[in-house]
C-alpha positions in Angstrom: 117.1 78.3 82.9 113.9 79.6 81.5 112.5 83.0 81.8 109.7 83.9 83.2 107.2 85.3 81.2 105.8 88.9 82.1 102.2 90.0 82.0 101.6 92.8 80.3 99.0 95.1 78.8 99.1 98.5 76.3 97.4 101.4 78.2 97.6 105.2 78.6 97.6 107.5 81.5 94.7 109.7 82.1 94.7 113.1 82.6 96.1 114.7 85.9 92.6 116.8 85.7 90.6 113.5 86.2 92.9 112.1 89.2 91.2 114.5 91.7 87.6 112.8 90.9 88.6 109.1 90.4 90.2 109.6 93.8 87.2 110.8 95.4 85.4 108.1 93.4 87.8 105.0 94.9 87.3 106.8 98.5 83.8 106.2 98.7 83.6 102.7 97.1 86.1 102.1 99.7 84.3 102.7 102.3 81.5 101.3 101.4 83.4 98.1 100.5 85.2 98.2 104.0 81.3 98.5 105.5 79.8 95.8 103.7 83.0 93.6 105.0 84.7 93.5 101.2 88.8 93.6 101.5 90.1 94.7 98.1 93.5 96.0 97.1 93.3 99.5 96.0 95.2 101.1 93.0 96.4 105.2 93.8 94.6 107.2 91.8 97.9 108.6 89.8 98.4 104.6 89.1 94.9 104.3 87.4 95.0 104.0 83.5 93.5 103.2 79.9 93.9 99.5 79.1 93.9 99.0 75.3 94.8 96.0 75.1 96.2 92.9 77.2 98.9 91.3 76.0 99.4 88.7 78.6 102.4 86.2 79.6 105.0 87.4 77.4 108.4 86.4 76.9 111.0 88.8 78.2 112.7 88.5 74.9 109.9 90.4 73.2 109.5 93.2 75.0 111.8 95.4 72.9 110.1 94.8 70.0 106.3 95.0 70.8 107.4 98.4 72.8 109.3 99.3 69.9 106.0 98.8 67.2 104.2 100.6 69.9 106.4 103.7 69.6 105.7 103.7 65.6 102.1 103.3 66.1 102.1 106.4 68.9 103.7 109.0 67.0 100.4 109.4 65.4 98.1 109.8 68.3 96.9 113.4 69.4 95.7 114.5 72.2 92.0 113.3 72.1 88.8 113.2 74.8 87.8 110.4 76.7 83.9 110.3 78.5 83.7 108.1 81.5 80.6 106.3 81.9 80.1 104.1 85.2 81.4 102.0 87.6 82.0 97.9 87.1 83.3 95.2 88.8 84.3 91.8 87.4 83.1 89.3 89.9 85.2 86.3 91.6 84.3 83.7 93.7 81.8 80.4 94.1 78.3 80.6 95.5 76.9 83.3 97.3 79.8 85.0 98.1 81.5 87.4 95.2 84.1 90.0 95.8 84.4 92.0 93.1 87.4 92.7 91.7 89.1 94.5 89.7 86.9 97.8 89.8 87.3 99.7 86.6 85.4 102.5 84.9 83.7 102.0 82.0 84.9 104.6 78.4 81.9 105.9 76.3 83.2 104.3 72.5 84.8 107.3 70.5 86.7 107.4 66.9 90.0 108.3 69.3 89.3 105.3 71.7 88.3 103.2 68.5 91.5 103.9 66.5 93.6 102.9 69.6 
């Protein structure tokens, strides 16, 4: 029996001082999403992260490995600031109609975010 493959990505948590705004953020979009007849799934705001870098399907049996060359790789990273700039969607759907989805916030480019 084959595996299933899992799909995963490399990202970091934010900083519990930023969860307070992106949850006032998602609020609003939400409502005006809900107002404009848009269903979207929403992500708590303590569940909202950095994505570095998406891995994709992966086989289960290299998991402990790419988390274990992660680890090496982490030991080295300090604390560093991020600068959120804007809101953006990535579009789905044919025609006229789009939902957008998923919502994500756009990082100003930095030497920290560049080294990750």
């Amino acid at each position: 029996m084959t595996e299933t493959k899992k799909r995963l990505f490399v990202g970091i948590g934010l900083s519990e001082f930023l969860l307070p705004s992106i949850g006032e953020l998602t609020e609003k979009l939400r409502i005006k999403y809900q107002h404009a007849g848009i269903r979207m799934a929403w992500v708590k705001p303590e569940n909202v992260h950095l994505t570095l870098k998406f891995l994709g399907p992966t086989p289960p049996d290299q998991i402990a490995s790419i988390c274990e060359e992660l680890k090496k790789v982490v030991v080295s990273v300090s604390c560093f600031n991020l600068m959120l700039k804007g809101v953006e969607t990535f579009e789905v759907g044919r025609g006229r109609i789009r939902t957008p989805y998923p919502l994500w916030l756009g990082v100003s480019q930095t030497p920290s975010v560049t080294v990750l």
